[in-house]
C-alpha positions as CSV (number, residue, x, y, z in Angstrom):
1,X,98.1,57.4,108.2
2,X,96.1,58.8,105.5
3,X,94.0,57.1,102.8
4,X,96.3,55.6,99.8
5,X,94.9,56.1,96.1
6,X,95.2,53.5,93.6
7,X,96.0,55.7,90.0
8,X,98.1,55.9,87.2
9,X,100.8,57.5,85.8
10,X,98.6,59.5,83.7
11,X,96.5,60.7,87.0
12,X,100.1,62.2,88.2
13,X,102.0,62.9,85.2
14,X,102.7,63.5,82.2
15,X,105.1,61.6,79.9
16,X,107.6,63.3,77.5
17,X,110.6,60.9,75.9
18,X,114.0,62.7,74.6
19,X,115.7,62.5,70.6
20,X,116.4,59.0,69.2
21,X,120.1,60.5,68.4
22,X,123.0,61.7,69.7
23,X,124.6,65.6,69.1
24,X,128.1,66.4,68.6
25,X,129.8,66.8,71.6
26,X,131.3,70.5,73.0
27,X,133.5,70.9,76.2
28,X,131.0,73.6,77.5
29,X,127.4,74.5,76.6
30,X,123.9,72.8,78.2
31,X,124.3,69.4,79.2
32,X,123.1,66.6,77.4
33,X,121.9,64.4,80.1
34,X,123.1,60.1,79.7
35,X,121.2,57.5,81.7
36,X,124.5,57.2,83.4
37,X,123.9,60.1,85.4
38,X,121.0,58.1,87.6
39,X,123.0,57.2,90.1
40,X,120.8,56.5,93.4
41,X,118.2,58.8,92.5
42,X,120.4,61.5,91.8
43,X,121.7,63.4,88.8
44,X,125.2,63.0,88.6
45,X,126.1,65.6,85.6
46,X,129.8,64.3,85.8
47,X,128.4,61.2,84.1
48,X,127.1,63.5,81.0
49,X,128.2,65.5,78.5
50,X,127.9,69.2,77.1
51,X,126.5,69.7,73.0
52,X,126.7,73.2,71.6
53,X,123.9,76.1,71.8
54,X,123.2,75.9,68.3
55,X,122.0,71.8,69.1
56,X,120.5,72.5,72.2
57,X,117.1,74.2,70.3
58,X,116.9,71.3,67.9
59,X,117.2,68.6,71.0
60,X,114.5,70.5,73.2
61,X,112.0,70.2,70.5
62,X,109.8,67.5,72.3
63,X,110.3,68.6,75.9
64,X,112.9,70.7,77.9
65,X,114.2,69.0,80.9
66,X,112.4,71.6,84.0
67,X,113.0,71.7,88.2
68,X,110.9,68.8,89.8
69,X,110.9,66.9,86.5
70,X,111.5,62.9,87.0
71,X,113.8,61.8,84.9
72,X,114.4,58.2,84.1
73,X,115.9,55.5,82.0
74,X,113.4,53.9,79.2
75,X,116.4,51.2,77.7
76,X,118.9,49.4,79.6
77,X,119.1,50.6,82.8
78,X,115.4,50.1,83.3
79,X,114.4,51.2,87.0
80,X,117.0,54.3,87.2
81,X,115.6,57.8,87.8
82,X,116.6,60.8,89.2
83,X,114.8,64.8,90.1
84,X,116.0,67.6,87.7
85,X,117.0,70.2,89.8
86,X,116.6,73.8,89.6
87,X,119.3,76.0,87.4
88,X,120.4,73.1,85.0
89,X,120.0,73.8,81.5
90,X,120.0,70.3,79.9
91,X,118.5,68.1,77.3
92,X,117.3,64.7,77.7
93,X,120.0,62.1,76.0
94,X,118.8,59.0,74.0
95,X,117.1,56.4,75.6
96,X,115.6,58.6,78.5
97,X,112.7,60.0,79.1
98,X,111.0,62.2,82.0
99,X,107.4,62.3,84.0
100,X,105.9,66.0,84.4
101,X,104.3,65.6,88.1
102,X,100.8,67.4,88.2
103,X,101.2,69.3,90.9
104,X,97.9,69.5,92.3
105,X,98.1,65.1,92.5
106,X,101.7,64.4,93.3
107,X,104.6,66.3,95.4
108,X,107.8,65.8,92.6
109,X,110.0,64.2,95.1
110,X,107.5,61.7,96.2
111,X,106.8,61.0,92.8
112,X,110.4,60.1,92.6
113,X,110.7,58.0,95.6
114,X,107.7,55.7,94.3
115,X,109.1,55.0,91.2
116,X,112.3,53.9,93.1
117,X,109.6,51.8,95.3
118,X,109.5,48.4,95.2
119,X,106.1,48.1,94.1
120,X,106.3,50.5,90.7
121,X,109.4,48.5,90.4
122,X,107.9,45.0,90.2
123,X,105.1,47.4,87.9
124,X,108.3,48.0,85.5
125,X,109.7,44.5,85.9
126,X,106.4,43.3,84.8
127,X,105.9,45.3,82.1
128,X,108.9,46.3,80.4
129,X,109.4,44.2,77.2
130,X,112.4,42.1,77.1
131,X,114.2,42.2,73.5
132,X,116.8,40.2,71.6
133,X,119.5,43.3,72.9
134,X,117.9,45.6,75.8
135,X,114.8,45.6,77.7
136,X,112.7,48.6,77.6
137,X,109.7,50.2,78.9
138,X,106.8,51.1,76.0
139,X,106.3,54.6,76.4
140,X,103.2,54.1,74.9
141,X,101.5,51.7,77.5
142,X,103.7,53.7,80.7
143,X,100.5,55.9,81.1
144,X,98.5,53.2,81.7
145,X,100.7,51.8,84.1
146,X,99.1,52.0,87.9
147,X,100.6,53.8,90.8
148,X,99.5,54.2,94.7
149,X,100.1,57.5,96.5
150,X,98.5,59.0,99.7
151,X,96.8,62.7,99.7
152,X,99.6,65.4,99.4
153,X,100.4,66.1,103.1
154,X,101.3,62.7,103.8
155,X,103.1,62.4,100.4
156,X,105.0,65.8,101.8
157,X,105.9,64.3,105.2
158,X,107.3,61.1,103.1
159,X,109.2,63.3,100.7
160,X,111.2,65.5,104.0
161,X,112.3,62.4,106.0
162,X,113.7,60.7,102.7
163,X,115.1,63.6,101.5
164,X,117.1,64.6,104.9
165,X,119.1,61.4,104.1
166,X,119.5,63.1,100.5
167,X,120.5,66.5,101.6
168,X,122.8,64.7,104.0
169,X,124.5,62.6,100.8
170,X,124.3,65.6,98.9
171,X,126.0,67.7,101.1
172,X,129.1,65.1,101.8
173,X,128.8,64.9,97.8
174,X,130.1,68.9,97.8
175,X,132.4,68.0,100.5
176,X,134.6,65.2,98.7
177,X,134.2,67.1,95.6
178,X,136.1,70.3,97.6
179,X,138.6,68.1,98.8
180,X,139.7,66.8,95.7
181,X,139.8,70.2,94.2
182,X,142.1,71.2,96.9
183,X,144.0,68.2,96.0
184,X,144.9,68.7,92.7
185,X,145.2,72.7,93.3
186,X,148.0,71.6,96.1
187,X,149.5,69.1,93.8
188,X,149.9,71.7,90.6
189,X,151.2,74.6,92.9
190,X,154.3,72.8,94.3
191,X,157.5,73.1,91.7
192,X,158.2,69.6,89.8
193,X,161.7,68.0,90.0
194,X,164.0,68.6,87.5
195,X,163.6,65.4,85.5
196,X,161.0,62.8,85.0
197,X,161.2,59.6,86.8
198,X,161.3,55.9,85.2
199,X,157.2,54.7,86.8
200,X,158.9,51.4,87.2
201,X,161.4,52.3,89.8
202,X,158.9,54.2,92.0
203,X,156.1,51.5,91.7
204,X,155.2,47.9,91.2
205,X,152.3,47.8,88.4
206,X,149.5,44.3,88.9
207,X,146.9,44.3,86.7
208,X,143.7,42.7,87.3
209,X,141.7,39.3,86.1
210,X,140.7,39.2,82.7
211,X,137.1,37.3,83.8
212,X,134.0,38.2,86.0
213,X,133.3,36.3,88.9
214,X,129.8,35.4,89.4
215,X,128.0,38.7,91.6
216,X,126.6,38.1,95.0
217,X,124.5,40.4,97.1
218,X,126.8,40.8,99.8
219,X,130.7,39.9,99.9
220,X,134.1,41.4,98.8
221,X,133.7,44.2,96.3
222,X,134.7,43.2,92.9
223,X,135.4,46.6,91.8
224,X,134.7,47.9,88.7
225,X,136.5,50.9,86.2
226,X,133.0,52.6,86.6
227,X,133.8,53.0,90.2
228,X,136.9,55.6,89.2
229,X,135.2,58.9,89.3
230,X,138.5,61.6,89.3
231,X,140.6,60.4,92.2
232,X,137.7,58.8,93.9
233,X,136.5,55.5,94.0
234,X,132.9,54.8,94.2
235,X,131.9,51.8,95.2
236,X,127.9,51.9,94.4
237,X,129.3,51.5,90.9
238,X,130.9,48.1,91.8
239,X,129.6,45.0,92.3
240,X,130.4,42.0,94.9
241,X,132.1,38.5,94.5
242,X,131.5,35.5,97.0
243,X,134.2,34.8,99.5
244,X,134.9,31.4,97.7
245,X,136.0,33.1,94.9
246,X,137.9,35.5,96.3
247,X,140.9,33.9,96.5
248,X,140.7,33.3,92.7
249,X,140.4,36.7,91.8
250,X,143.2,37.9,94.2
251,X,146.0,35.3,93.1
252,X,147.2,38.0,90.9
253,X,147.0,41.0,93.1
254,X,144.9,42.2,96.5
255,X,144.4,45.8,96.2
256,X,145.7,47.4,99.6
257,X,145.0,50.7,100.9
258,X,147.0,53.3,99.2
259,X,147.4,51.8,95.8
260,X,146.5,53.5,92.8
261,X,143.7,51.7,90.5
262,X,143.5,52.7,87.2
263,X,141.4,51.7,84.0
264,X,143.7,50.4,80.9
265,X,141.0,49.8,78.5
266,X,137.9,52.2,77.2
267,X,138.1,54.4,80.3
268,X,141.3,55.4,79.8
269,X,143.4,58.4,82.2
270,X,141.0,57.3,85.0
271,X,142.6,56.6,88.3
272,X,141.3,56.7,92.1
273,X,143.1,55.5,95.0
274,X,142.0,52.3,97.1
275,X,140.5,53.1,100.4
276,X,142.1,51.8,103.5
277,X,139.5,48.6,105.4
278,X,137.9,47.9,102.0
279,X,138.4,44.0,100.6
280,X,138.3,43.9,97.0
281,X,139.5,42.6,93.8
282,X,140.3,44.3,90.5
283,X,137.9,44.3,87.8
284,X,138.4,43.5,84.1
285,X,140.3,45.7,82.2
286,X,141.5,47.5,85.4
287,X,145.2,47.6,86.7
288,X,147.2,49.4,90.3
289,X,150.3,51.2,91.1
290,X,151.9,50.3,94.2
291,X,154.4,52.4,95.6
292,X,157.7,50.9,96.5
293,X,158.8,53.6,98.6
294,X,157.2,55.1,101.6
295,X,158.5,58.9,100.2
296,X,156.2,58.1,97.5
297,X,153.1,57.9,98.9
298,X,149.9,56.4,97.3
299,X,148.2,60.2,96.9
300,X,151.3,61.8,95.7
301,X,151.4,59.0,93.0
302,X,147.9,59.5,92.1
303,X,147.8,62.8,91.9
304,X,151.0,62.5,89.6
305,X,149.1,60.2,87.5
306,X,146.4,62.6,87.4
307,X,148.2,65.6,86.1
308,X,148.2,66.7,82.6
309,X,151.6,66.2,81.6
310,X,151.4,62.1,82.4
311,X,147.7,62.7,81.1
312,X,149.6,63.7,77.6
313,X,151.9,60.8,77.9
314,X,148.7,58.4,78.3
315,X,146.9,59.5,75.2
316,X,150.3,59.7,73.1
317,X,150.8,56.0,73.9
318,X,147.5,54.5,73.7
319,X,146.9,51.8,71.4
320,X,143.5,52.7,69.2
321,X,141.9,49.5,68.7
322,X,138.5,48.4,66.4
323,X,136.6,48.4,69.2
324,X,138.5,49.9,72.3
325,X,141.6,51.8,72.8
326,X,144.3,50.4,75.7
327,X,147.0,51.3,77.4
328,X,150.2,48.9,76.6
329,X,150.7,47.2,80.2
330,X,153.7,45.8,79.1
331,X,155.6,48.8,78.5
332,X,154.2,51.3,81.2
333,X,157.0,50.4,83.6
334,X,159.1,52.4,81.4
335,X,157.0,55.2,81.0
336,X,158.1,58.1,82.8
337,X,156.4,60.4,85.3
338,X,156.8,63.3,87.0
339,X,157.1,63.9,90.3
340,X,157.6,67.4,93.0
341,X,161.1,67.9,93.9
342,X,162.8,65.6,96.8
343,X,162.3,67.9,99.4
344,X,158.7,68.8,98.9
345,X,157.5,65.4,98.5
346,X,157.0,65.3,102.4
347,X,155.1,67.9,103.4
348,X,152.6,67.8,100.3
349,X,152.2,64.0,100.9
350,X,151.0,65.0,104.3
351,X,148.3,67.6,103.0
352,X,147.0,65.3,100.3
353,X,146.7,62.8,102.5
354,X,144.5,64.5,105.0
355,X,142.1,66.2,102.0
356,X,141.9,62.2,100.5
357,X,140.9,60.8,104.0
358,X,138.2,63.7,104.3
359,X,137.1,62.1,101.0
360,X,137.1,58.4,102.2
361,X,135.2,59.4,105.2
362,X,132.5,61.0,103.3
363,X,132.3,58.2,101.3
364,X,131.7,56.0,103.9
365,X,128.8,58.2,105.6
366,X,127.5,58.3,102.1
367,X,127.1,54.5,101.9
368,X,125.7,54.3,105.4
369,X,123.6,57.0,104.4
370,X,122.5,55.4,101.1
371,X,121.7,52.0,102.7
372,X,119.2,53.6,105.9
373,X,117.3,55.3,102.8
374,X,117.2,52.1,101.0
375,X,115.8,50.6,103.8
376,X,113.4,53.4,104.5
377,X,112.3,54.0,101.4
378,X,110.2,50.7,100.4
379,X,108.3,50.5,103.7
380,X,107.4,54.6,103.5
381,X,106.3,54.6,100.1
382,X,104.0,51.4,100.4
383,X,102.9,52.6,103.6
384,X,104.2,49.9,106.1
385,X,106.2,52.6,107.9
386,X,104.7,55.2,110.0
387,X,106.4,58.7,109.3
388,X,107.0,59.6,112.8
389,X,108.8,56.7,113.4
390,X,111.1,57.0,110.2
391,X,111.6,60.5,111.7
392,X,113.2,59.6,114.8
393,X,115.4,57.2,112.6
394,X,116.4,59.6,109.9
395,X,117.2,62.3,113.1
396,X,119.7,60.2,114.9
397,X,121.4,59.4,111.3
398,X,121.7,63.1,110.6
C-alpha cells in the first residue's frame, strides 16, 4: 500500500459555488440540478428540474457543471455529493456547489469517495457552522480544509473496486426504470371499461400517523412520501422506528404487500406500491389503497392511480392551502377511477405483476449493494483495507 498524502482541498481542487436564486421552471431544457438529486453518491436527475435556454447562460455565469466534477450540498444536506457525468447539460441549483479535481493530484471518482469518507466527514462535521435555520459549510474556509489521498495508481485501484458496486447499482437502476416504463406502456395500451368505478368499492383507503416516531439505526422502516419515486418505493429515502414503537404507529394500519401508498399532502399524485417481506409504517402525511378484491390487484390499482385521467381528477380536487395543498381523505372514497375492462383485468394483472417484481428484486440487490459499498468505502479510503482483498469481496458481490 502506497504512501498517503496529508493536503487540502485546494491541493486537489478547485471550488466553484452555484446562483443564490432560483429560475423559472420549463418542462424541457438543461437541468437545474437540486441537492435532492445526491442520493448515495449519485445524481439522481429525477429529483431536479429543467429552466429554459434563455436562463441557462445567465445561471452558468460562475461555473458550468463538467464530466468528473464533484458536486455537493453547501446548506442543509451537508455531507451529500455526487460525480457529474458525461453528456448532462445542467446548472448548479441554489445551495450547491462543486470541486474541479486537478487531475494531475486526484482521480474524480476517488475524490468523490473521500468526501463520502468518514474522515472528510468528521472534517465537515467539524467545520460546518451551525445556524439559527441550516448548517452550512463556508465556502470560503473549504479550501483550507485538509484531505488525505494516496499517489494516483492506488487512488485508481480504490476508485474501480468501489465503483463495480456503482456500475452494478447503476445498472439495476436502468433496469427498474425499464420495467416501470413497460408498466405503464402495458397499462395505457389495454381498452378502459366503459364507466368509471366508485374507488371506495374496489379498495379500503388507511391513512397514516399524523406524528414521527423517534429514528433508530436499524428497525422497522418508518416510510417516508420521499420514498415514492413513480411507482417505486425507495426505501434509502425512509428512515427506521424502534420495535417498541411499532405497534403505535401500526394501530391505524400495517402496510402489507400489494397496497398502494400514496402521499396526500405536498407531494401530491405520487404513489408506489408496498413491497412484499418489508415491515413498515406509514409516514406523516402519507395514506394506502388496499384492494378488496383479488381481480383488482395491487399493480392494476396503482397503475390506475397513476394514469392521467385519475391524475386530472387529483389536481381538480385538491385543496390549495397557505402553506401546502392536500388531497381531501374524507371524500376520496367517492372519487371515481378507472379501470381496463372485466375481462382484461386478468391477464394485464399478470404482466404488471411480473415487470413490478423485476423492480422489487432490483431494489433489493441495490440495497445489498449499497450497504457492502458503505462498508467498503470508509476502510479503502482511509487506508485500513487492502485493495486486493476489497477485490475479491466486490467480485463475489457482482
Amino acid at each position: 500500500m502506497g504512501e498517503w498524502l496529508e493536503l487540502t482541498i485546494n491541493d486537489v481542487a478547485q471550488v466553484f459555488d452555484g446562483p443564490h436564486a432560483t429560475p423559472s421552471k420549463t418542462e424541457v431544457g438543461p437541468w437545474f440540478l437540486s441537492i435532492s438529486s445526491l442520493v448515495g453518491g449519485r445524481l439522481v436527475l429525477g429529483e431536479s428540474a429543467h429552466l429554459s435556454e434563455a436562463d441557462y447562460g445567465r445561471w452558468t455565469t460562475r461555473v458550468t457543471p463538467q464530466a468528473g466534477d464533484v458536486l455537493f450540498s453547501y446548506e442543509t444536506r451537508l455531507g451529500d455529493a455526487a460525480l457529474m457525468p458525461a453528456g448532462v447539460k445542467a446548472c448548479l441549483g441554489r445551495r450547491m456547489g462543486l470541486l474541479r479535481p486537478k487531475r494531475n493530484m486526484v482521480k474524480p471518482e476517488f475524490l468523490l469517495y473521500a468526501y463520502m469518507g468518514p474522515e472528510f466527514q468528521r472534517v465537515i462535521a467539524e467545520r460546518a457552522i451551525h445556524g439559527a435555520t441550516v448548517d452550512r459549510i463556508p465556502l470560503v474556509d473549504l479550501p483550507k480544509w485538509p484531505i488525505r489521498v494516496p499517489v494516483l495508481s492506488e487512488q485508481q485501484a480504490i476508485a474501480e473496486v468501489l465503483g463495480a458496486l456503482d456500475d452494478k447499482i447503476a445498472l439495476n437502476e436502468r433496469i427498474r426504470h425499464t420495467a416501470l416504463s413497460l408498466a405503464g406502456a402495458c397499462y395505457e395500451s389495454v381498452g378502459i371499461g366503459n364507466e368509471p368505478e366508485v374507488l371506495g368499492d374496489l379498495a379500503e383507503l388507511f391513512d397514516g400517523p399524523h406524528a414521527t416516531p423517534h429514528k433508530t439505526p436499524t428497525g422497522p422502516w418508518f416510510l417516508s412520501i420521499s420514498s415514492l419515486k413513480s411507482g417505486y418505493l425507495d426505501l434509502a429515502e425512509s428512515a427506521h422506528l424502534s420495535e417498541e414503537d411499532f405497534p403505535r404507529w401500526t394501530r391505524r394500519v400495517q402496510p402489507r404487500g400489494g397496497d398502494v401508498l400514496f402521499s396526500y399532502e405536498t407531494r401530491l399524485g405520487d404513489a408506489a406500491l408496498m413491497p412484499s417481506g418489508v415491515r413498515g409504517s406509514l409516514g406523516r402525511r402519507m395514506a394506502l389503497l388496499r384492494s378488496k378484491s383479488t381481480a383488482v390487484s395491487g399493480s392494476l390499482l396503482l397503475h390506475a392511480y397513476l394514469a392521467p385521467a385519475f391524475q386530472e381528477e387529483i389536481k381538480r380536487r385538491t385543496i390549495h392551502g397557505a402553506t401546502v395543498d392536500r388531497l381531501p381523505l374524507k371524500e376520496m372514497a367517492g372519487w371515481r377511477i378507472s379501470l381496463p375492462a372485466e375481462g382484461e383485468r386478468e391477464r394485464l394483472s399478470e404482466k404488471l405483476d411480473a415487470l413490478h417484481t423485476t423492480v422489487m428484486q432490483t431494489a433489493d440487490e441495490n440495497r445489498t449493494l449499497a450497504e457492502l459499498r458503505d462498508t467498503l468505502l470508509p476502510q479503502l479510503v482511509t487506508g485500513k483495507l487492502r485493495v486486493k482483498d476489497a477485490t475479491r469481496v466486490v467480485e463475489e458481490a457482482v
